[in-house]
C-alpha positions as CSV (number, residue, x, y, z in Angstrom):
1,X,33.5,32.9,-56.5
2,X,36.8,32.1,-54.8
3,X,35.0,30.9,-51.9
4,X,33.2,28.6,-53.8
5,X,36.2,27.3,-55.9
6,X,37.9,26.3,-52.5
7,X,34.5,24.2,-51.6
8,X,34.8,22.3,-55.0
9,X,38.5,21.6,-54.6
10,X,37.7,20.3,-51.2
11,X,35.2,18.4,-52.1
12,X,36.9,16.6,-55.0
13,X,39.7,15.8,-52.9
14,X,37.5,14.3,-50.3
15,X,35.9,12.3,-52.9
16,X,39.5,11.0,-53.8
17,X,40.4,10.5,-50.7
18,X,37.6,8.3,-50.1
19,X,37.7,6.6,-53.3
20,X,41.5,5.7,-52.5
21,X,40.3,4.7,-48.8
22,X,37.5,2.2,-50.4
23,X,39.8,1.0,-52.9
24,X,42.9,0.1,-50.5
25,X,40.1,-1.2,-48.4
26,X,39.1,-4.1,-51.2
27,X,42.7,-4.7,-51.5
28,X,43.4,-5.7,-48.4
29,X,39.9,-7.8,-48.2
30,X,39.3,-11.3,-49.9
31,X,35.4,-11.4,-50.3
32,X,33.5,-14.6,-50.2
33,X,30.0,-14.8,-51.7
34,X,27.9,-17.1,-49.6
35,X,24.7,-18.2,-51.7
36,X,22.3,-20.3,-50.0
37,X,18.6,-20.3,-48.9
38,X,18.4,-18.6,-45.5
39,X,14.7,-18.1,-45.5
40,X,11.6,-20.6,-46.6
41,X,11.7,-24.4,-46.2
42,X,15.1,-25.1,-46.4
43,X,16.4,-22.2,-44.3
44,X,18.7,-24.8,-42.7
45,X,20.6,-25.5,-45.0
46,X,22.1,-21.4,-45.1
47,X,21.7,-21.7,-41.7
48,X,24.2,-24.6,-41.2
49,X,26.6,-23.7,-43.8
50,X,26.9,-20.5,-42.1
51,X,27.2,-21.8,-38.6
52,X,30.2,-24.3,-39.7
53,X,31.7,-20.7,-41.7
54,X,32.0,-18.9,-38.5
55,X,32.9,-21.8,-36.3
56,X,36.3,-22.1,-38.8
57,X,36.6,-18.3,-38.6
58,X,36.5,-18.5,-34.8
59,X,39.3,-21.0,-34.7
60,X,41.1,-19.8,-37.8
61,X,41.0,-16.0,-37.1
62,X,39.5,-13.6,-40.0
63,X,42.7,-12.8,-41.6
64,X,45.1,-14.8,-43.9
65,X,47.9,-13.6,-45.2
66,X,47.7,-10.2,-44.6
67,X,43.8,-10.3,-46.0
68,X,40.5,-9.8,-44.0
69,X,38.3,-12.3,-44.9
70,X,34.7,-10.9,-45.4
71,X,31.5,-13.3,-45.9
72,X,28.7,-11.7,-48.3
73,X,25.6,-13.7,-47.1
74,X,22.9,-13.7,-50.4
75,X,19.7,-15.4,-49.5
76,X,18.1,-17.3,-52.3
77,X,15.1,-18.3,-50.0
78,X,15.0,-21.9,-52.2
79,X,13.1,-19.9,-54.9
80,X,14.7,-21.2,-57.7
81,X,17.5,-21.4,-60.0
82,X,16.9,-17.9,-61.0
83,X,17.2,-16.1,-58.1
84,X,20.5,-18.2,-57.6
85,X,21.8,-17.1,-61.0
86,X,21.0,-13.6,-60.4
87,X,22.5,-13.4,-56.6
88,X,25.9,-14.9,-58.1
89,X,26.6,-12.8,-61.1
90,X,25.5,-9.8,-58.3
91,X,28.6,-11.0,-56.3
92,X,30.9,-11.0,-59.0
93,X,29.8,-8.0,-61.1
94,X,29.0,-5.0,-58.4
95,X,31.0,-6.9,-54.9
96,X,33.9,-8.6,-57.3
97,X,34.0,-11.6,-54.9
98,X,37.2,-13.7,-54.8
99,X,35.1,-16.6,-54.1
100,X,31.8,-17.9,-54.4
101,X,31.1,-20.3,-51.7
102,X,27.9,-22.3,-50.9
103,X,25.0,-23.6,-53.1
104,X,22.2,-25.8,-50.8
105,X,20.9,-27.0,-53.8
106,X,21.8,-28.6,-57.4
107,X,19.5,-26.1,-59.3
108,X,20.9,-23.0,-57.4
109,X,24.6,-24.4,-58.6
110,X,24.0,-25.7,-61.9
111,X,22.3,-22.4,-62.6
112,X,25.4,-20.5,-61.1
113,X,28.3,-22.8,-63.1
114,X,28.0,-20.1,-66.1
115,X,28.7,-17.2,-63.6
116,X,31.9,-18.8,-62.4
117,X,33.0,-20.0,-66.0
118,X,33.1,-16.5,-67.3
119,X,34.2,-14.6,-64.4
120,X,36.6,-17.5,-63.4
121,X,35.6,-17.0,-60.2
122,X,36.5,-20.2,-58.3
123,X,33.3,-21.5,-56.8
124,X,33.6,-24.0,-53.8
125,X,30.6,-26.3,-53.3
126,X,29.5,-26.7,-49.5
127,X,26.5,-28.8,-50.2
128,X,24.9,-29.3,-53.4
129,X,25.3,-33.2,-54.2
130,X,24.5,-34.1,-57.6
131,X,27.4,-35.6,-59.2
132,X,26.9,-33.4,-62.5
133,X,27.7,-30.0,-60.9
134,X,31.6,-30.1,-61.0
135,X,31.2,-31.0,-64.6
136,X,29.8,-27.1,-65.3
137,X,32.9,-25.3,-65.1
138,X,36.5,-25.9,-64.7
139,X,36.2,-23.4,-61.7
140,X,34.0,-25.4,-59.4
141,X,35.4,-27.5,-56.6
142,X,33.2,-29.6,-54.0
143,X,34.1,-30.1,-50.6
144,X,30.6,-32.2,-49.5
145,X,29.6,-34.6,-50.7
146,X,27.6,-36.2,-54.0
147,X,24.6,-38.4,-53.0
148,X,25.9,-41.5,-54.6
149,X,29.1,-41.8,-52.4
150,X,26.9,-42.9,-49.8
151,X,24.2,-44.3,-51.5
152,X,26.4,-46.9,-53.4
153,X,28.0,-48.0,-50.2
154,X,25.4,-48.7,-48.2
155,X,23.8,-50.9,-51.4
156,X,26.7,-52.8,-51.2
157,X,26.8,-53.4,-47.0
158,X,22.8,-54.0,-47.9
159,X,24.0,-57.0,-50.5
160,X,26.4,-58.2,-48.4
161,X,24.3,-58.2,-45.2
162,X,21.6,-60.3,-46.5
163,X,19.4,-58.1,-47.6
164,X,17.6,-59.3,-50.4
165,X,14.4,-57.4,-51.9
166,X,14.2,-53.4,-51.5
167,X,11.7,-50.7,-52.1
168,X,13.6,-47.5,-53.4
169,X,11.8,-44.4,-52.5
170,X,13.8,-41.1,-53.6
171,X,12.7,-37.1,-54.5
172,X,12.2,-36.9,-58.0
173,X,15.2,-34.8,-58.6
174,X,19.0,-34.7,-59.1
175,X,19.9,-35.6,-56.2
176,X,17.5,-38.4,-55.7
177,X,18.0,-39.8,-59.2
178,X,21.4,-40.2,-58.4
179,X,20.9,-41.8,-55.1
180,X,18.7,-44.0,-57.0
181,X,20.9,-45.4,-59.4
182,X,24.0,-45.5,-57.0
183,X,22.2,-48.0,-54.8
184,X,20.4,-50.1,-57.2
185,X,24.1,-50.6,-59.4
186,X,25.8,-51.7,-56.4
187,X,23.1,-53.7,-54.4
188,X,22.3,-55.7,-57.8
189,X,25.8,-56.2,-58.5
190,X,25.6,-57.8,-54.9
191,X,22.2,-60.1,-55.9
192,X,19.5,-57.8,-54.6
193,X,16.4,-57.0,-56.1
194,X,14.8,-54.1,-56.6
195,X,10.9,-55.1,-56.0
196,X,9.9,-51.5,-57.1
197,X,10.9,-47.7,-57.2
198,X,9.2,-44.8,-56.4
199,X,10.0,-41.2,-56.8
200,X,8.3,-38.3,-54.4
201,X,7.9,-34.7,-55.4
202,X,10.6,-32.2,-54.3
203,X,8.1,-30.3,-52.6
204,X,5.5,-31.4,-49.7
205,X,5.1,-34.9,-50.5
206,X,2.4,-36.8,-48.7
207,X,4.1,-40.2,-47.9
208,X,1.0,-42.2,-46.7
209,X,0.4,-43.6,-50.0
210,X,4.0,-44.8,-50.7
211,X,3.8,-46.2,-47.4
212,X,0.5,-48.4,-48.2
213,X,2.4,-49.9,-51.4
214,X,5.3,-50.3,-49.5
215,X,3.8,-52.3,-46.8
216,X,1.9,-54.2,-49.4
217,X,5.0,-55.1,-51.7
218,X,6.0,-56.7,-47.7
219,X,10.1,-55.6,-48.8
220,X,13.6,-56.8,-46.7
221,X,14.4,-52.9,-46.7
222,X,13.3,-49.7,-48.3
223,X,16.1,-47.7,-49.3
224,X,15.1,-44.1,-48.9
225,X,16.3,-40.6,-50.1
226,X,14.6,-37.0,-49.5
227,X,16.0,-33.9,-48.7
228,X,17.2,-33.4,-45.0
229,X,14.9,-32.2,-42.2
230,X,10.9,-32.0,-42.8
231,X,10.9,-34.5,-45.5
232,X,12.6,-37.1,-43.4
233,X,11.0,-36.4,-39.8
234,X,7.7,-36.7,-42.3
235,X,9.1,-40.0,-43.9
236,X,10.1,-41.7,-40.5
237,X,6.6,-41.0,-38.8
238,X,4.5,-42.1,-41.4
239,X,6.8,-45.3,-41.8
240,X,5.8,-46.1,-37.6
241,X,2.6,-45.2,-38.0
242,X,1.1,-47.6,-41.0
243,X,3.6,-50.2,-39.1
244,X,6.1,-51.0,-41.4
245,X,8.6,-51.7,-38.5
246,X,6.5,-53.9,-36.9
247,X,6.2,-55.7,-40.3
248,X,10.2,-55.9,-40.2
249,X,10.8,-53.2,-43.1
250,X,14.2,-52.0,-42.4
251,X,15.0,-48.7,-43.6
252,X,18.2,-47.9,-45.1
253,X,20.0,-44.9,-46.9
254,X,22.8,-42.2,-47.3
255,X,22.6,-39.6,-44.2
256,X,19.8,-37.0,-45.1
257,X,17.3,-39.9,-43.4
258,X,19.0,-39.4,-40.1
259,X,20.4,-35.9,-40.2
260,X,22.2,-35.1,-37.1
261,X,20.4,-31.5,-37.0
262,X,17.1,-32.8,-36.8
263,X,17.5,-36.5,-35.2
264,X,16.4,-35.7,-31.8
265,X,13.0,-34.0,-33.3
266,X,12.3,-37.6,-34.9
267,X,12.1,-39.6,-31.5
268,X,12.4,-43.1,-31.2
269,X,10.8,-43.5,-34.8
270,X,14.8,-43.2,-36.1
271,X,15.9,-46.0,-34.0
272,X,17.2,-48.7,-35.8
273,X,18.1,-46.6,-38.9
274,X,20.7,-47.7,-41.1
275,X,22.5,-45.8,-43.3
276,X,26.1,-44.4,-44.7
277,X,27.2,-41.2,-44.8
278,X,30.7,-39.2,-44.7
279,X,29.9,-37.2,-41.3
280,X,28.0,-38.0,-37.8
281,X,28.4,-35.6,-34.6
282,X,29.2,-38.8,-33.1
283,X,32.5,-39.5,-34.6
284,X,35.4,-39.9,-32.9
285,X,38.4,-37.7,-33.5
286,X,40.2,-34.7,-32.0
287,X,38.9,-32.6,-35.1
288,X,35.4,-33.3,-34.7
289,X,35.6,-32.7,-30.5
290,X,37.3,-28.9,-32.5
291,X,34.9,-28.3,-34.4
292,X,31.6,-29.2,-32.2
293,X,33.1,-27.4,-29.8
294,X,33.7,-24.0,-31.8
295,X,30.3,-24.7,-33.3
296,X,28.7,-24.5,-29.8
297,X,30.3,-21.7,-28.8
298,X,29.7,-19.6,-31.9
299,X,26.1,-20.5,-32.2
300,X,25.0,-21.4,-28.8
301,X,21.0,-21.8,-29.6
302,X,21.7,-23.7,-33.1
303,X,21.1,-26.8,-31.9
304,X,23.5,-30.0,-33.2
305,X,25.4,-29.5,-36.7
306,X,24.9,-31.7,-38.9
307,X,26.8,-32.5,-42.5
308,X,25.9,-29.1,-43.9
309,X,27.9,-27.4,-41.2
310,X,30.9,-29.1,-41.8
311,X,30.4,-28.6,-45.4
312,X,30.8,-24.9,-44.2
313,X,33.5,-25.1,-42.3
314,X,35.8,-27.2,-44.6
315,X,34.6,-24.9,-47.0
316,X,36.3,-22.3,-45.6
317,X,39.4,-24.3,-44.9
318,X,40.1,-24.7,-48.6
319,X,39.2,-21.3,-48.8
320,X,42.1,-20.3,-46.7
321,X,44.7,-22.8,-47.9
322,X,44.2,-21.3,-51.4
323,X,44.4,-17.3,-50.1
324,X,47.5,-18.8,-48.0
325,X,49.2,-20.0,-51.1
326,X,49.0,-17.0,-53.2
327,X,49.9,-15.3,-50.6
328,X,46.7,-13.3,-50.8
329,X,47.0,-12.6,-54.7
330,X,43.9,-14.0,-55.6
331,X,44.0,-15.4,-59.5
332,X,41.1,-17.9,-61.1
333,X,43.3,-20.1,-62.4
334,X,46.2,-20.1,-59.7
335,X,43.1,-20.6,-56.9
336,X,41.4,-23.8,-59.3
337,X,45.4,-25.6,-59.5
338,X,45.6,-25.1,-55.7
339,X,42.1,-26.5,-55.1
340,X,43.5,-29.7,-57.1
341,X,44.3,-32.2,-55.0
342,X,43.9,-30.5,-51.9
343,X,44.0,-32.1,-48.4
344,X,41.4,-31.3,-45.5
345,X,42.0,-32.1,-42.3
346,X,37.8,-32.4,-42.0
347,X,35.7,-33.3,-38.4
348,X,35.0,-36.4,-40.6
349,X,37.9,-37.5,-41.5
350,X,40.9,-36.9,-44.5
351,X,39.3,-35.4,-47.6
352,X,40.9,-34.9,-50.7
353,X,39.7,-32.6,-53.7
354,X,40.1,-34.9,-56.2
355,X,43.0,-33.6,-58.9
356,X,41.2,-34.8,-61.6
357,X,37.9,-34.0,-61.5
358,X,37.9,-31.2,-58.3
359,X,35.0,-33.7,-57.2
360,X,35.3,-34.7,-53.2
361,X,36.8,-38.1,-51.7
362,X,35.6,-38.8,-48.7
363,X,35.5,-42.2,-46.4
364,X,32.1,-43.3,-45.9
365,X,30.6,-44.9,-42.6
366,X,28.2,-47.2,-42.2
367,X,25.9,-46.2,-39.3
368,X,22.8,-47.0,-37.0
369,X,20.6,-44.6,-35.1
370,X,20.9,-45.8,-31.4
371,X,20.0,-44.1,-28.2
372,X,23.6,-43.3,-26.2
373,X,23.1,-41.3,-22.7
374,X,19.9,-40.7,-23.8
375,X,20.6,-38.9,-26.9
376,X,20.1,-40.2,-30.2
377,X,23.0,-40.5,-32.9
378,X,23.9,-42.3,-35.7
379,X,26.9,-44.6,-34.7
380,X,29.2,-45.6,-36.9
381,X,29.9,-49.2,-36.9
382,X,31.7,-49.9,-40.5
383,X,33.5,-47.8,-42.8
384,X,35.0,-47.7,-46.2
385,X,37.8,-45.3,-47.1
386,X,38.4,-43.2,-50.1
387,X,35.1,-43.0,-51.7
388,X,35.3,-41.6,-54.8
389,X,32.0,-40.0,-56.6
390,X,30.9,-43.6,-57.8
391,X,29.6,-41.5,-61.4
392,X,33.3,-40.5,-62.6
């Protein structure tokens, strides 16, 4: 009997012990919730987010103010809103995340807004670009981008170039909506004309089609948005092979078209590509040579970054910058004010979080996809500062 009595008291104080352990563990930890399809057909998107994550933490160290910082990858395999949903209110419930971080997609964010709302649980957007997400909570911030920064620019350098008579071809969803209406508002504004639109589903489109009516409708430009990677390596070869360059079909857009990630698997079918967008591996600066540099060395068989990456990585900075401030005391509300106005010393250029509506501004280049030391990039040639989501 005594012998067992001494067992149990042991054993309750190891349990206390190790409770006490765990719990001075959390408190010295600031946890980050990273949820973003790793798997399935937009892997890349995870992929690059995560790469630009730990190309920031290789510069920036692991530890701020006193904290380690600890990354909680959740994959959401681009199944849905649901699984989105579920994988955030995981992170805040059973890890009790400080942050929530990520989002590929607008359905995976606009499903998560609610998670964030009631937790206040500050949620930093590294990609998701419909303009409507911010609007969800009061605890969302976006440090990426919305489609129709760069969409309304480049209709109003198409305008003013001479470009007179456009097809718009987008993916029939938030994003590409968006896109949509972006362009057509500013390249109407500018005396264009929209000769006729057509919207491609999400998933697996076949472009041939669209590319028979678009060659038959004998347009100045088509103005094109899909998601970045397969969609627009699929888009671009089926534009060469029914000839629409060789009709003189320019083809225009915000970034996705011309992703830096996948640019070199599009071959020569990219060249001449003209479109605008807030981040190219070929821009100039000391903080892009940083950052493509880190990224290299951190993920050595990744191939090029490309805007998601950076999304990642100034992700993290605000991340950082908010822990900083608090001095490691992580509070909702405190972390939102913080995020407010917020300056970024991105690879792309100055960003600001916009005070108001904790929606990214961003200067936008105007680029074209040419062939330098036999690589192919998208080289800025025009650029217009301090683009605010056009929506707001």
């Amino acid at each position: 009997m005594q012998l067992r009595k001494i067992l149990s008291r042991a054993a309750v104080a190891a349990a206390v012990s190790l409770a006490l352990t765990s719990a001075a563990q959390a408190a010295d930890t600031i946890k980050v919730g990273l949820v973003a399809p790793f798997t399935g057909p937009f892997a890349a998107y995870g992929t690059q987010m995560y790469a630009g994550i730990k190309a920031y933490m290789l510069l920036n160290g692991d530890e701020v103010a006193g904290k380690k910082i600890e990354i909680i990858r959740k994959d959401t395999g681009g199944s849905g809103p649901e699984i989105a949903r579920r994988l955030s209110q995981e992170l805040v419930t059973r890890d009790h995340v400080d942050f929530l971080a990520g989002y590929g997609l607008t359905p995976e964010a606009m499903s998560s807004a609610a998670i964030a709302e009631k937790s206040k649980t500050p949620m930093i957007i590294m990609n998701a670009a419909t303009s409507s997400i911010v609007n969800q909570s009061k605890y969302i911030a976006r440090v990426s981008l919305t489609t129709a920064q760069g969409s309304s620019v480049i209709g109003r350098w198409a305008a003013q170039s001479g470009i007179k008579n456009v097809v718009t071809v987008v993916a029939d969803y938030g994003p590409g909506i968006d896109a949509e209406k972006a362009f057509v508002k500013t390249f109407t504004a500018g005396g264009g004309k929209i000769a006729e639109s057509i919207r491609t589903p999400l998933n697996a489109p076949d472009f041939a089609p669209f590319m028979l009516r678009i060659k038959d409708l004998a347009p100045d430009a088509v103005f094109v948005f899909v998601p970045a990677g397969e969609q627009s390596i699929s888009f671009m070869k089926s534009y060469k092979s029914r000839g629409l360059d060789k009709q003189g079909v320019k083809v225009i857009g915000p970034g996705d078209i011309s992703d830096d990630h996948v640019l070199q698997s599009m071959g020569d079918e990219a060249l001449g590509v003209i479109t605008a967008f807030h981040y190219s591996t070929a821009h100039d600066s000391p903080e892009n040579k940083k950052f493509l540099e880190a990224y290299a060395k951190e993920n050595p068989k990744a191939g090029d970054p490309n805007f998601m990456a950076v999304g990642g990585y100034d992700g993290m900075d605000a991340i950082y910058q908010v822990v900083k401030k608090l001095n490691g005391k992580m509070d909702g509300d405190k972390a939102m004010e913080v995020l407010k106005g917020m300056r970024i010393n991105s690879p792309r250029g100055p960003v600001t979080i916009d005070p108001e509506t904790r929606d990214v501004i961003q200067t936008e280049y105007v680029r074209k996809v040419e062939r330098v030391n036999g690589k192919l990039q998208n080289v800025e040639f025009e650029k217009f500062p301090e683009v605010k989501d056009p929506g707001k």
